[in-house]
C-alpha angles and dihedrals in degrees: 000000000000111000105187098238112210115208136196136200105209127180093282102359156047133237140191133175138165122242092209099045098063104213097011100120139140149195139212141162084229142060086224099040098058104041079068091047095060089037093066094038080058095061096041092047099051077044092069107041089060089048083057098042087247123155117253113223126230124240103267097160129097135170143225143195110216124182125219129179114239109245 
C-alpha cells in the first residue's frame, strides 16, 4: 500500500504525518530522517491495528500542486 505522507519544515525540525492513519506522525531534524522515521510509524502503526483486529484503511488521500499567481 501507498499512504500520501505530508511533511513540514518548521523553524528546527521536520515533520511528517499521514492523513489516513489518524495519530501516526513523526519529527526529525532532517528531510531524510524523518521520512524514515514515518516510514517506520506507518508500519508500526498498521502493526498494531492488526494486533487489535482493527481494520486497516486504505490509502484515500491524494495531493496536488496548484499555482496561483501572487496578487
Amino acid at each position: 500500500m501507498q499512504y500520501l505522507v505530508i511533511v513540514e519544515k518548521g523553524p528546527t525540525s521536520y515533520g511528517a504525518y499521514v492523513p489516513d492513519l489518524p495519530g501516526c506522525a513523526a519529527t526529525a531534524e532532517s528531510r531524510d530522517e524523518v521520512l524514515q522515521l514515518i516510514r517506520e510509524a506507518i508500519e508500526f502503526h498498521i502493526e498494531g491495528l492488526r494486533e487489535d483486529g482493527e481494520r486497516i484503511p486504505e490509502p484515500s488521500s491524494f495531493s496536488a500542486v496548484v499555482d496561483v499567481k501572487a496578487a
